[in-house]
PABA-548929 format. One record per residue (C-alpha): x, y, z; residue number from 1. Coordinates in steps of 0.05 Angstrom, whole numbers. Example, Ala and Ser with C-alpha at 12.3 -4.5 7.8 and 13.67 -1.06 7.14 Angstrom:
! PABA-548929
       x       y       z  seq
     246     -90     156    1
     273     -21     143    2
***
This chain:
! PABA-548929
       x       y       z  seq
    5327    -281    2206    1
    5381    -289    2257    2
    5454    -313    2250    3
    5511    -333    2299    4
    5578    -294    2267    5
    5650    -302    2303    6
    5697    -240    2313    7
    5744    -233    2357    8
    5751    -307    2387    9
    5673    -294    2412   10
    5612    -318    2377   11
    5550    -276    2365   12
    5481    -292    2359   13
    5459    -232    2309   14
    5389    -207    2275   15
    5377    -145    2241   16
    5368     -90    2283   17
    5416    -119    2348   18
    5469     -70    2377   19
    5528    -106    2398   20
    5601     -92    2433   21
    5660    -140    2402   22
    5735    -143    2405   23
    5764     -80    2369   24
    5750     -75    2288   25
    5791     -27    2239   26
    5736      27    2221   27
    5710      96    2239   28
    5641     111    2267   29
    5589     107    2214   30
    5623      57    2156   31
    5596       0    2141   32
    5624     -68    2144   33
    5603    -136    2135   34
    5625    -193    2189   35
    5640    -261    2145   36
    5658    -321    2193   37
    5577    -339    2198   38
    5575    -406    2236   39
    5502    -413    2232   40
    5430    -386    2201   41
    5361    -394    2209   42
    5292    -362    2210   43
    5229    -382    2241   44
    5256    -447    2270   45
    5289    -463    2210   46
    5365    -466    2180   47
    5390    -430    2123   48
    5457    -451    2089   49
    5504    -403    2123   50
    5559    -396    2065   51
    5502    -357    2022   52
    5487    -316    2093   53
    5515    -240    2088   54
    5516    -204    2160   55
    5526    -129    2144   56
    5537     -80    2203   57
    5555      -6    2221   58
    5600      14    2266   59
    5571      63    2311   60
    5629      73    2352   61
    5704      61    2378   62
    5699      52    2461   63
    5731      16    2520   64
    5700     -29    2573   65
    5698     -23    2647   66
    5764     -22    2679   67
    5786     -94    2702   68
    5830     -87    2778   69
    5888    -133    2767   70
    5914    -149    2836   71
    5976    -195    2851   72
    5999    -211    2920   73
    6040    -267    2962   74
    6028    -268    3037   75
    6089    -263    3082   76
    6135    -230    3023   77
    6099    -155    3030   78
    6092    -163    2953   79
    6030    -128    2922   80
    6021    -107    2856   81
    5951     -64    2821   82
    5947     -55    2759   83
    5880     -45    2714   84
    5859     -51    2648   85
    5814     -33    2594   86
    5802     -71    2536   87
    5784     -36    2472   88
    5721     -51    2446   89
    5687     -34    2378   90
    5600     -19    2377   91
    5563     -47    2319   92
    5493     -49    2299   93
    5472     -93    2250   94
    5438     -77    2188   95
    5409    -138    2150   96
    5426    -213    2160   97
    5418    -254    2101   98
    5424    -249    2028   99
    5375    -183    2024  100
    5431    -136    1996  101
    5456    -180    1949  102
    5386    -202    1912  103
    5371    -113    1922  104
    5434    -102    1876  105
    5411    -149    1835  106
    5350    -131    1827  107
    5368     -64    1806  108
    5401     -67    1755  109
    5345    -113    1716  110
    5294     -59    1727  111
    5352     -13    1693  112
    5358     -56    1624  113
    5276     -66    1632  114
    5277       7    1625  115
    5327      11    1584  116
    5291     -35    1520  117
***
């Protein structure tokens, strides 16, 4: 199953498994967060209402990009001006697209009030 999330102003096209670099999220390496804006599912050629669609991720670490040379000038006025920048990004992998966590949690507790009787 894949999804297409948006974070950070960017949109995402997401399956389990996928490691992927987006605008910087509040978190520590290794917790586990779930990305809600999904625009769009689908599996096998197929779309899945994406309100019921759950993207869960992990961050696997805080990093920057590659430096970006900002360089200003204006002929004839001996004006130049560098400058460079790095923009903070945040590493995710995603764990599970789709409802599969929900309908697990679910699931569980069933089995405990089978057991239970």
């Amino acid at each position: 199953m894949f999804a297409v999330v948006r974070t950070g102003g960017k949109q995402y096209r997401v399956a389990a498994g996928d490691k992927i670099a987006v605008e910087k999220l509040a978190g520590e390496a290794g917790d586990k967060i779930t990305l809600g804006d999904v625009l769009l599912a689908g599996d096998a050629g197929e779309l899945a209402d994406a309100a019921k669609v759950v993207v869960s991720a992990e961050i696997i670490a805080q990093a920057k990009s590659e430096k970006v040379i900002v360089f200003k000038k204006r002929r004839r006025h001996n004006y130049r001006r560098r400058n460079g920048h790095r923009q903070q990004l945040t590493l995710l992998r995603i764990l599970a697209v789709g409802g599969e966590e929900k309908k697990a949690k679910k699931a569980a507790p069933k089995a405990e009030e089978a057991s239970a009787e």
